[in-house]
N, C-alpha and C positions, 0 to 999 in steps of 0.2 A: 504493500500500500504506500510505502514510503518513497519508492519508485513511482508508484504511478502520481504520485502527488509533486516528483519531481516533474515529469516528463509533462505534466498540464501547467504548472508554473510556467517550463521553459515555452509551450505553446502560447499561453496567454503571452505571455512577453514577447515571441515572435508575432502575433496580432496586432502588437500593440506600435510594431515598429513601420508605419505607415511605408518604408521604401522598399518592405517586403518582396511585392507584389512582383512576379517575373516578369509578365508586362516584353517580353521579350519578341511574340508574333510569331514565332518557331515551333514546328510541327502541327503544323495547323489542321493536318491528317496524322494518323500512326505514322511513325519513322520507318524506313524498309532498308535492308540491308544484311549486312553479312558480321558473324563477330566470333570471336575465337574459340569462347573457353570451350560450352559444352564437348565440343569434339576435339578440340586441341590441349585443353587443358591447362598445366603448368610443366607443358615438357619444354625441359632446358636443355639436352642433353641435345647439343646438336652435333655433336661425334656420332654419336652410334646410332640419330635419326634425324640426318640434317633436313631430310624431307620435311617430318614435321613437329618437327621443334621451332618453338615461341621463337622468331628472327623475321627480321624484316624480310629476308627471300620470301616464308610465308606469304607476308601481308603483300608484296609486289606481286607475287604470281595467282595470289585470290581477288586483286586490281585487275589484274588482267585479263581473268575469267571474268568479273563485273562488268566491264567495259568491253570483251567481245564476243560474248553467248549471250548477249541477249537481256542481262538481267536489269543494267542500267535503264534502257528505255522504256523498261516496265514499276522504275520506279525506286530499285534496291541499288540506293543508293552512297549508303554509309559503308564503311568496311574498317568496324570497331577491334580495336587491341581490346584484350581484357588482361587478368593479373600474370605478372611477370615480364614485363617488358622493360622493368628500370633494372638500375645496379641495385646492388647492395647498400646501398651508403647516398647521400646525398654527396653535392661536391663542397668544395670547399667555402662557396660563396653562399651555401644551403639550399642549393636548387637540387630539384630532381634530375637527374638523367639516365638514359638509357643502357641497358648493359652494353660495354663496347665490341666485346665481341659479338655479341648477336646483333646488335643493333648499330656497325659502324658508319655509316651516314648520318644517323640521328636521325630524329623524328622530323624534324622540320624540313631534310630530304624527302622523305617519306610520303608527308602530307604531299609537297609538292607533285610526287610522282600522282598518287593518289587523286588530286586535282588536275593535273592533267590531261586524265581519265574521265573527266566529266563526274567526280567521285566525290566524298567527303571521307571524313576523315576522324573518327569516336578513340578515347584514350577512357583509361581506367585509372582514377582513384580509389584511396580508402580513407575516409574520417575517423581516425585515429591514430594509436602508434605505430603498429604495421598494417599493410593488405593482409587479407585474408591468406595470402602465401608468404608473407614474412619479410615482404620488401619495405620500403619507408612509407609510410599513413602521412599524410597529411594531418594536423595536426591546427589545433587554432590561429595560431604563431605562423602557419604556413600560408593561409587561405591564400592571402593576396599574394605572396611571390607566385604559388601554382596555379592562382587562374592565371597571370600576368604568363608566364611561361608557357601554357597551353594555346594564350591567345600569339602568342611572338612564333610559337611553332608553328602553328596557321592549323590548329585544332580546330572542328567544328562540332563535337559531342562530346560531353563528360558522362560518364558513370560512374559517381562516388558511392563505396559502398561503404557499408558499416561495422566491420570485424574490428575488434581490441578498441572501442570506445564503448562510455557510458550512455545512457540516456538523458541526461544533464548534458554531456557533449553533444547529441547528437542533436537535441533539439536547439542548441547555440549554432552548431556548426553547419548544417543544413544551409540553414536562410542565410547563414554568412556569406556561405560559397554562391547565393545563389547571387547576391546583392556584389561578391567579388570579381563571379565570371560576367555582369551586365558590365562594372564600372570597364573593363578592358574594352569596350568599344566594339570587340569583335563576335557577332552572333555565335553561340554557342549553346544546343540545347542540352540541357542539367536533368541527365535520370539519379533519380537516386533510390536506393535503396533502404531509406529512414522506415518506411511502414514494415518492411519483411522484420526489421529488429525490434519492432514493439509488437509482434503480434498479426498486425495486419488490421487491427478492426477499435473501434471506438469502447470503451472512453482515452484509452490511450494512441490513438490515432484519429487526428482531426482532418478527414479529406478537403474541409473546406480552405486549411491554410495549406495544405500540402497543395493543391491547384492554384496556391499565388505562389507559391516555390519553386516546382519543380515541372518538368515539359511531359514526365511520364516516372512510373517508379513503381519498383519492383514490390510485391506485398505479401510475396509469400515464399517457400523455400525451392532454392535451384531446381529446376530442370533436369531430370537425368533421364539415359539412353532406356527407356521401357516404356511399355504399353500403361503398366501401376502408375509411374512417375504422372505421365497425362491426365491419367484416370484423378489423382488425385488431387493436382491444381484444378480440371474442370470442379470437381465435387467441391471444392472447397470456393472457388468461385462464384458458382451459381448456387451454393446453400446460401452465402454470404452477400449475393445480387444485390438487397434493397439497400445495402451499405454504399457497395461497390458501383452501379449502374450510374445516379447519378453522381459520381465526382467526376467521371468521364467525359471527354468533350475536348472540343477544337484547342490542341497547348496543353492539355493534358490529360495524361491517356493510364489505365491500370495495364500493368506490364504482366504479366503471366508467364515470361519469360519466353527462351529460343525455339524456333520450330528446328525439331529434330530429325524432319524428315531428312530419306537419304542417307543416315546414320546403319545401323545396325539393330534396334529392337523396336522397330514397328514394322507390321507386317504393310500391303500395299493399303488396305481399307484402312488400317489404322491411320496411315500417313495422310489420305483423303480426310480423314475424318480431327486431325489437328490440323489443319489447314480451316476446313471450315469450321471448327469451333473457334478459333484463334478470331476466325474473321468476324463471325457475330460479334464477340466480344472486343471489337475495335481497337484489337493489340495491334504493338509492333509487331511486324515481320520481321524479325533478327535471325536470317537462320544459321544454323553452325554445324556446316558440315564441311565436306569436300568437295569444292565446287570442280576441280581440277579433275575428277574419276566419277562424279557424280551420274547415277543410271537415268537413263532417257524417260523413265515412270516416273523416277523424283521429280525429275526438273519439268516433266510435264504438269504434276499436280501446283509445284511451286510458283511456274508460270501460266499458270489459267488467267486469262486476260478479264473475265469479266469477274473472276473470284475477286481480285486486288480492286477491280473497278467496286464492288462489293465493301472492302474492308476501307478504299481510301474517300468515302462518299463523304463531301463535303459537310452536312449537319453534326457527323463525329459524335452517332447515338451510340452509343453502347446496349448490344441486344440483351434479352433475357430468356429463360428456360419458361413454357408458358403451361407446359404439360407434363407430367411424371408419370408415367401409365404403367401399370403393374405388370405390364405384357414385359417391362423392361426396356420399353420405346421411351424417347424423349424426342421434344419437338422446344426448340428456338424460334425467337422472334425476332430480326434486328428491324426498324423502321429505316427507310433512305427517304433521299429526298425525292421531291415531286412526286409525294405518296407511294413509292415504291416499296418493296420489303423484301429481306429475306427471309427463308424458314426453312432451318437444318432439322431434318429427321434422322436422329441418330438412334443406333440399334447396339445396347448392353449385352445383348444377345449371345451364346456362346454357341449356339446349336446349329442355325441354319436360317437362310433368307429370309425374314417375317414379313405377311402382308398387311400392312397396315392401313385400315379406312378410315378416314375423318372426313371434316367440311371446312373450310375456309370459316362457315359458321360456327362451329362449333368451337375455333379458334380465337372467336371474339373480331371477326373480320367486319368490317361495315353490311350491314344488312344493303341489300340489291346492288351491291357491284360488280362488276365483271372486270377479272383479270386477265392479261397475256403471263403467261409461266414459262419461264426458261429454265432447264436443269440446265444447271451453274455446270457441272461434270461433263452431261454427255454433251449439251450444247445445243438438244433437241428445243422445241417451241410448243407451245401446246396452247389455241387459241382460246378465248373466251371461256374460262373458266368462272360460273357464279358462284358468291357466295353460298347459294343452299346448294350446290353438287356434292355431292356421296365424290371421293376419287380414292385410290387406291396406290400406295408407293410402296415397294420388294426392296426392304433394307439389310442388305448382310452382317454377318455376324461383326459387331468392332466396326460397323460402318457409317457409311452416312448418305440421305439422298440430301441433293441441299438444290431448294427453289428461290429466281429474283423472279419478284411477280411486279407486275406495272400495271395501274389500273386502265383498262381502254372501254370503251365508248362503243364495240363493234357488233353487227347483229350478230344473234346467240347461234354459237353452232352444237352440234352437239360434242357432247365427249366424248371421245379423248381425241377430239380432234387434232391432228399431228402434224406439223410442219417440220421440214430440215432449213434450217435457217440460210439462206444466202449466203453467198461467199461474198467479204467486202461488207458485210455488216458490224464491222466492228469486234467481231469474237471469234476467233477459230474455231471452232470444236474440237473436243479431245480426242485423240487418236486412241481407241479403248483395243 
């Protein structure tokens, strides 16, 4: 209790400091992009795995993949270092720097190559004594030299996380960095990780000042390569919705952390199916894998053109979970703009394809509208759908069918009626 009575002090005092406010204009959609850890981790051992070992050759040659497969002009455009990129020791003047043997250009090489590239450019802190791996923490005493040095290396994202500090620290230090990284001049959007180390949820976590702090921030525990690991950020997500839903929005965004597709422990539906939860929930796209070996199914689900058109929709609603159905079905609701919406049907399911019928009505849709339905996956159209039709979607086991519907105006045809979309409509279809 004496913590929590510290951690609401240090919040009301951050309230009270009226230059709070990030006020910055950055990320005004999810951020999209590439970033190291889950897949790359803290391997320094660049002898015996200079492939992929923490060293800027990494970070150049997953610029490189950014910049000509395709991923930049869909949007993924950051390409984040995470822990382990400094020395051991700050330098003599008490700056941070880079280790030299992994990193002998320095970072502000780096950045440059990275810009270049049409690219940006995310670094990782830690508010405290060390990172969470045991390098130098930023520290109160630090804030202003390490924004000021991030902005000179021509950095465009922070991620300060919060290992080896208090919560007396962290509710100082947050709004400090945040007020540190505006004064340098140079845009730079500020994720942080302050809510995953209090919990995640109120009374000890106030979303209302963390959205004048921070552009987006992580709330709950890492990400790791499994189907469980997913399972239990969504579960903890959407128990947590009425908390979580609305602090989200244009500049700041609930992080749920990296999509792992392309990795190793999700099967293909699974990988489908963290894609489009990810996108209901109006996360970053950060993903961390191997862009350089990446399989032509990853990169297909990753680069679905109208999935991102989905996740980067200008309003920046954050969806909700609308139905828990004992069958083991759940059904998502994100709203977009110009009345549009998505609706993921996801299947807990372990057995085999379910068929699942509902109504648009049943769903709490506007009574007498009629919608055009696109599945987001296969790419098909399905005209004039009313609110009162019965319809019917085959959700695989760990899967997901995910619908953008658009309200149209068109005489009623019947169901299921079916179109193959046009070529030069704006969306590929997936090559299933």
């Amino acid at each position: 209790a004496a913590m929590e009575a510290v951690v609401l002090s240090g919040l009301a005092l951050a309230l009270a400091l009226p230059s709070v406010a990030l006020e910055n204009g950055l990320a005004r959609t999810p951020p999209m992009g590439w970033m190291s850890w889950e897949r790359f981790r803290c391997n320094v051992d660049c002898k015996a795995d200079p492939r992929n070992c923490i060293s800027e050759q990494l970070f150049f040659e997953m610029a490189d993949r950014l910049a000509e497969d395709g991923w930049r002009e869909l949007g993924y455009e950051y390409i984040n270092l995470d822990d382990c990129w400094s020395a051991k020791q700050r330098d003599a003047a008490g700056q941070l720097v880079p280790d030299p043997k992994r990193f002998p250009s320095g970072i502000k090489a780096l950045a440059d190559y990275v810009h270049a590239r049409g690219l940006k450019l995310g670094i990782y802190g830690d508010l405290g004594i060390f990172t969470c791996g045991g390098y130098p923490g930023t520290m109160l005493e630090n804030m202003k030299q390490d924004a000021q040095t991030f902005a000179a290396w021509g950095v465009d994202m922070l991620k300060l996380d919060g290992c080896y500090s208090s919560a007396e620290e962290q509710a100082k230090g947050y709004p400090e960095m945040a007020r540190a990284l505006n004064a340098t001049g140079r845009p730079i959007v500020y994720s942080c990780s302050w809510p995953a180390y209090q919990g995640g949820l109120p009374p000890k976590v106030n979303y209302t000042i963390l959205a004048e702090i921070c552009n987006l921030w992580r709330n709950y525990d890492d990400i790791q390569d499994s189907w469980d690991s997913v399972l239990s950020i969504v579960d903890w997500f959407f128990t947590n919705q009425d908390v979580l839903q609305p602090a989200a929005g244009p500049g700041h965004w609930n992080d749920p952390d990296m999509l792992i597709i392309g990795n190793f422990g999700l099967s293909y539906e699974q990988s489908r199916s963290q894609m489009a939860l990810w996108t209901v929930m109006a996360a970053p796209l950060l993903m961390s894998t191997d862009l350089r070996t990446i399989s032509p199914s990853a990169k297909e689900i990753l680069q679905n053109r109208l999935m991102i058109q989905i996740n980067q929709d200008p309003l920046g609603i954050q969806g909700r979970r609308i139905v828990k159905e004992k069958s083991h079905i759940e059904v998502f609701l994100r709203p977009l703009s110009q009345a549009a919406s998505a609706l993921v049907f996801f299947s807990r399911r372990t057995d085999m394809p379910f068929r699942y019928t509902t109504s648009l009505a049943k769903l709490h849709f506007p009574e007498d509208a009629v919608y055009e339905v696109q599945d987001v996956y296969v790419g098909k159209i399905v005209g004039a759908l009313k609110t009162a039709d019965n319809f019917s979607v085959v959700i695989n086991p760990s899967g997901v069918v995910m619908w953008y519907l658009r309200p149209v105006a068109l005489p009623v045809r019947p169901w299921p009626a079916v179109r193959q979309q046009s070529p030069g409509e704006g969306f590929r279809p997936a090559l299933l």
